[in-house]
Structure formats: C-alpha cells, structure tokens
C-alpha positions in Angstrom: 103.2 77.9 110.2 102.3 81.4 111.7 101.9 79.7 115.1 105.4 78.4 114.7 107.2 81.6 113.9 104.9 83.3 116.2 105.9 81.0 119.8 109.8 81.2 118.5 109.7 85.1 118.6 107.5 85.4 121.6 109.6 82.4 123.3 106.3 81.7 124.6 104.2 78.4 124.3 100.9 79.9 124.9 101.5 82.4 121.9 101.8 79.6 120.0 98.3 78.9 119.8 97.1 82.6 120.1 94.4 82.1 117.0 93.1 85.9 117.0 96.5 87.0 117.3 97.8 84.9 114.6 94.5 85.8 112.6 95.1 89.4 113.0 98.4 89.0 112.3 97.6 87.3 108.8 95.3 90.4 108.4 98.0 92.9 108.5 100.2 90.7 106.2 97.3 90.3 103.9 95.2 87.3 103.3 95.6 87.3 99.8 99.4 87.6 99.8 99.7 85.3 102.9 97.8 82.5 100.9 100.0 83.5 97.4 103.2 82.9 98.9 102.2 79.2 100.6 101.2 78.3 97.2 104.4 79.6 95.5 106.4 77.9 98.5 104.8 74.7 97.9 104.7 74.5 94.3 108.3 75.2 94.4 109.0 72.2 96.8 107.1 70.5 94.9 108.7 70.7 91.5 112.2 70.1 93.4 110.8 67.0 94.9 109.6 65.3 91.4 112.8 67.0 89.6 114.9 65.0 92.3 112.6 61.7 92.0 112.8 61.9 88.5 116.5 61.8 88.6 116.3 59.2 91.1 114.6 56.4 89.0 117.0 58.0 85.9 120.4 57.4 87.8 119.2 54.3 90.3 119.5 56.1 93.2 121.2 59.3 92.9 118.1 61.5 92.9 117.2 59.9 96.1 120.7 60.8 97.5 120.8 64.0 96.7 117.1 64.3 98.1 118.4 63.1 101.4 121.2 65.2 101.4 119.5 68.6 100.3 116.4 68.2 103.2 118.3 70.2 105.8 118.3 72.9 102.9 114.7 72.4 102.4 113.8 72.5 106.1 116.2 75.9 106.5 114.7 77.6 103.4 111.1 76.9 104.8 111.5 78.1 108.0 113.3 81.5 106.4 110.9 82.1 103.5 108.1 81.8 106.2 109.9 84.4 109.1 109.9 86.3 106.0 106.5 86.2 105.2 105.8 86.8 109.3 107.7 90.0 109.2 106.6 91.5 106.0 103.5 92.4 108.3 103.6 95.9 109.8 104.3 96.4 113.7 101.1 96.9 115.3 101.6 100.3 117.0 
C-alpha cells in the first residue's frame, strides 16, 4: 500500500518499488502504528462486509445491492485512510 501512495506522490514508477525507501519510510511512521492502523482498517471493512452480507441473505438481495453500490466509497476511504497514514510520517530533512 506504501508503494502505492509512494509512486502517486513521486509520479514516478520506479519509486514505486523503492523497498528501503518505503522501509524507511515505515520506520519514521512507526512500525507498530503502521501495522495498528492496517489491522484497524481491515477489521473495519471487514465487519461492513459481513454487516452488508448479513443484510443481504435477510432482505434477498438488498445487502448485496447496497454492497455494490457503496464499493466506490470503500475504494475512496482506503486509499484516503492510507495517504493518511503515509503522511503522518515526518519529512525527512
């Protein structure tokens, strides 16, 4: 995911699969913290997911509907929640 955020704000390819720089980078955010807030991100997808399967079976169908309709949202609030964990890292001087 760093790699990601990493080649969109370098607008280079190559950056993209930078490992020490992404490593470091992980450094300065924290290892412990980076590694916290994947597991929060994921657990809270996660209980979305089943909450919106659940209603699926329940309403024969509408679950899955509204799953469909709400992945953009997903997609959008992953890709924020991760630039945010990306900049929460100091600027290396």
């Amino acid at each position: 995911m760093m790699a990601s955020v990493r080649f969109a704000r370098t607008d280079s390819f190559g950056e993209a699969f930078n490992i020490s720089a992404i490593l470091a980078h992980i450094g300065r955010i924290g290892w412990g913290s980076y590694i916290l807030a994947l597991i929060v991100l994921y657990v809270a997808l996660f209980v979305v997911v089943v909450a919106l399967v659940i209603l699926g079976v329940l309403t024969l169908g509408l679950g899955f509907l509204l799953f469909l309709a709400l992945t953009p949202a997903f997609s959008i609030f992953t890709a924020r929640y991760v630039t945010l964990i990306y900049d929460s890292a100091p600027v290396p001087a």
